[in-house]
N, C-alpha and C positions, 0 to 999 in steps of 0.2 A: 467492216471489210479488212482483210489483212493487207500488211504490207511485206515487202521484201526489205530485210537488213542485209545491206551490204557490204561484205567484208571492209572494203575500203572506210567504211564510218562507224566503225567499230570503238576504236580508240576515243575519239571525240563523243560517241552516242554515250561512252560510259562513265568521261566527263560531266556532259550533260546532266546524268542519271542523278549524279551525284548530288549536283546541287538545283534539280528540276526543274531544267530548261528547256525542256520539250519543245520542239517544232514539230508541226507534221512532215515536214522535208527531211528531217533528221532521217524517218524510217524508210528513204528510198520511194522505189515505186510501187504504186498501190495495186494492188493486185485483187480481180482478174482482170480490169480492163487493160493494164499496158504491161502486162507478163504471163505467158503462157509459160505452164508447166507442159515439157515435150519429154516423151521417150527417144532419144536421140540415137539407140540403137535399132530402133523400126520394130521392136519384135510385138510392138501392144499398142493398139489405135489409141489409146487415152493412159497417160501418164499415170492418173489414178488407179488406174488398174493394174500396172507395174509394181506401185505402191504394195499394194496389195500381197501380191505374187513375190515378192522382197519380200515381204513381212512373213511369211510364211517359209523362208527360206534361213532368217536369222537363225536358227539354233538347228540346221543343219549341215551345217559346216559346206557350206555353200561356197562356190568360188571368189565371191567378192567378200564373203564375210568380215576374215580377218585386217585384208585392206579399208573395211570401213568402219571397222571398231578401232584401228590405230589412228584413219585418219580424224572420227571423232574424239578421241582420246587427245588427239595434238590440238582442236581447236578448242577442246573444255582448258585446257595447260594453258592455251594462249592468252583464252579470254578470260580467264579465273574463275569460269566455272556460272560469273554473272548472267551471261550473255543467255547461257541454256536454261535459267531458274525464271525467264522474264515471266511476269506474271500480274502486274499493278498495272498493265495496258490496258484503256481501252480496246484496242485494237490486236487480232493477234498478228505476229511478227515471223515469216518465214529466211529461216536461216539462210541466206545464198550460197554457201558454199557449200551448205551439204545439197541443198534443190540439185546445185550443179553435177557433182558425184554421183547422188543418186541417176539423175538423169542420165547420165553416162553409161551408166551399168550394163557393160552386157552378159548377160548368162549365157552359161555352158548349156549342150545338150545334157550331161552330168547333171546338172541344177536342176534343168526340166522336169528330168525323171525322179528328181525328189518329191518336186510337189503332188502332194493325193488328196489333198484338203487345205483349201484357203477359208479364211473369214472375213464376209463384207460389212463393215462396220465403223462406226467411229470412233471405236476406243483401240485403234492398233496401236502397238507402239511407235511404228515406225513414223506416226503422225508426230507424236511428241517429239522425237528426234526433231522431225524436219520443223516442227514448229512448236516449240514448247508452252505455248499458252492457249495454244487451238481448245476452245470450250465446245466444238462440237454445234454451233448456235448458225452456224451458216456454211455455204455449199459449197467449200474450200476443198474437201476430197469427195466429191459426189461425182460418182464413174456414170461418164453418156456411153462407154462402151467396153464391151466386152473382148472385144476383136484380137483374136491373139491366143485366147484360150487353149483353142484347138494344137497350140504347141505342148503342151500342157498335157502327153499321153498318157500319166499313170492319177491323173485328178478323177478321183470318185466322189467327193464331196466337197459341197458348198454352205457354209454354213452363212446365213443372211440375217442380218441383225439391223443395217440401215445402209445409209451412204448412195443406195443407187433405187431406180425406180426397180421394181418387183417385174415387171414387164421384161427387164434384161436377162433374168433368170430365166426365164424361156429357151433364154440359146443352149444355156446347159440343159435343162431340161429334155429336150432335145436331142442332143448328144449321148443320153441314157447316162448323166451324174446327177446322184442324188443333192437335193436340194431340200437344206431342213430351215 
């Protein structure tokens, strides 16, 4: 089960690190039972699916873009770069402060009309960001819904690789967007 790293025990977690003094309270809370991931701007029922809809949004110069390539940029500078390489965990470790950011994000109508094709799967990047040792082994971004889509006017394609049940493709399907 992953945890939540919290900015606040950053400094001390990387003490720790150093001389491998691991607690499990070191990693914050554990996560899913005592931390929901929210879309905090309402526009997508399941945060995973925001995820998503981001991810296919990075290299189009999208309204949050640049603001969240600086803001990660200042937390890789702060924490020397350790913080995002973690990878000797058992457990993987979600970054709080970008969960936080991200969750916040609201998109433009501008944004919307970018997306034409998302990918559901577990190798997006924007997973690594948010958690950099996520092995994909457990149901840390596995989308219950789709809801929100329909903002999403110029999506012709879905490409489905894992992450959610096969049953939620329906809605697009549905909608007349091709689903490979």
């Amino acid at each position: 089960m992953p945890y939540i790293l919290k900015e606040e025990n950053i400094e001390e977690f990387l003490r720790k690190s150093e001389m491998d003094e691991f607690e499990e309270e070191d990693f914050g809370e554990f996560y899913p039972d005592n931390y929901k991931m929210v879309d905090k701007s309402g526009m997508f029922e399941d945060f995973r699916f925001k995820l998503v809809v981001l991810e296919s949004l990075l290299g189009k110069n999208a309204s949050f873009v640049d603001e969240f390539k600086e803001f990660t940029k200042k937390l890789e500078e702060k924490y020397d770069d350790y913080v995002f390489e973690i990878g000797n965990f058992i457990n993987p470790v979600i970054v709080e402060p970008i969960l936080k950011f991200l969750e916040n994000v609201e998109l433009t109508e501008e944004d919307l009309e970018k997306v034409d094709e998302i990918c559901i799967g577990g190798g997006l990047e924007i997973y690594g960001i948010l958690c950099p040792n996520w092995d994909g082994e457990d149901e840390l971004f596995e989308i219950k819904s789709v809801k929100g889509f329909e903002k999403l006017k110029n999506l012709k394609k879905v490409i489905f690789i894992s992450c959610c049940d096969e049953e939620l493709l329906d809605e697009f399907r549905e909608s007349g967007i091709e689903v490979e």
